[in-house]
Every structure is written in structure tokens, then in C-alpha cells.
N, C-alpha and C positions, 0 to 999 in steps of 0.2 A: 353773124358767124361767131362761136363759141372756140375756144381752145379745142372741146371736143371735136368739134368739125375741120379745124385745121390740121388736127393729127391725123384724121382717117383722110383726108386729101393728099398726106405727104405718103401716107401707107399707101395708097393707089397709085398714085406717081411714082415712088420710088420702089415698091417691093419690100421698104422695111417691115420688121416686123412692128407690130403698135407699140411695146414694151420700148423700145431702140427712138419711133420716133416721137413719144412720149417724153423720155430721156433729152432727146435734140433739142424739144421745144421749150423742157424748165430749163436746161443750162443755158439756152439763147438769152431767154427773159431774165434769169440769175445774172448771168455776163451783163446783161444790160443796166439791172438796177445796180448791181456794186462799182459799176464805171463810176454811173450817174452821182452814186452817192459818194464816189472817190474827189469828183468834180472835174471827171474828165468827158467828153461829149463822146456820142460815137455817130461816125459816122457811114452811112453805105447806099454807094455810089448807084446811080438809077432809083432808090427805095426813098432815102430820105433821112433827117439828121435826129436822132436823141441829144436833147439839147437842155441846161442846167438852165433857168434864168433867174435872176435877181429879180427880187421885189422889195422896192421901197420902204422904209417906214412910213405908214401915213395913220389918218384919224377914223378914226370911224365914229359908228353910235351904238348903244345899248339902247334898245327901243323900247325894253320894258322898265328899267330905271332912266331913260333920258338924260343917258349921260354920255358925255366924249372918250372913249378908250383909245388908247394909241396901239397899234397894230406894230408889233416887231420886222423889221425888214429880216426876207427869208428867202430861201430857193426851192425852184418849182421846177419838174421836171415838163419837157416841154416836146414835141415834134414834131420837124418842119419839111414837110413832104419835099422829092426831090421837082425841079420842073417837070420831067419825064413822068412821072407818075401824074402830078397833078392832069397834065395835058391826056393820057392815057384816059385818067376818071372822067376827064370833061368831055371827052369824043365816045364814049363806049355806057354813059350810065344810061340806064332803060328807068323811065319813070313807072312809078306800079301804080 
């Protein structure tokens, strides 16, 4: 499913016009990355968590000079389904 197909889902559901839920869906995503990048989490309740994590310094490799590079420790954005969802996907998915 594409951004395109969840806005003409919300227009049939709701009666919005596309322009309006168009609009709904960049300010959702917008609200979400500036929390994230604030490094506050969001969270919502039955859906599931937008979540900041930390990652380690560690080492890696350069495969084509064969050398050790160190990896800066950083933050990833992250999301961790609620139970209710999760159980929801696991009782209802049709294998194709």
C-alpha cells in the first residue's frame, strides 16, 4: 500500500475531499519526524510506538581497503507495534 492508496481510503471513509486528506496525512508524517528528531517518542494507543533508539559505537570493515573503521554511535528511528495490532495481523493475514 502506497501514501496514494491510503489517502483515497481516508476519502472513502470519510467524505474528505483528497486535497484535505492529503493535507492530514503530510502533517501526521511531518508531526511525526520533528517529534522524532526533537527526541521525543510518540506514542498511540492500540497502533503502536514511534520510537528514537540508540546505537552503539562499534567497528566495522571496509571490504575493499581491508580496513577497520569505527562506526559513530547514532539515533534510528524505530516502530514498535502495539500488542493489539500485532495479534490483529497474526489472526487476519491471508497468505497469497
Amino acid at each position: 500500500m502506497t501514501k496514494a492508496d491510503i489517502i483515497s481510503n481516508i476519502v472513502q471513509e470519510t467524505g474528505l475531499e483528497r486535497v484535505e486528506a492529503l493535507k492530514a496525512v503530510e502533517s501526521f508524517m511531518t508531526t511525526i519526524k520533528s517529534s522524532l528528531s526533537d527526541g521525543t517518542n510518540v506514542y498511540l494507543r492500540g497502533f503502536g510506538s514511534f520510537i528514537v533508539k540508540e546505537r552503539a559505537e562499534k567497528t566495522g570493515r571496509n571490504i575493499s581497503k581491508n580496513t577497520a573503521i569505527i562506526i559513530p554511535a547514532h539515533n534510528i528511528p524505530s516502530f514498535k507495534p502495539a500488542k493489539t495490532f500485532v495479534e490483529d495481523v497474526k489472526s487476519n493475514v491471508k497468505v497469497k
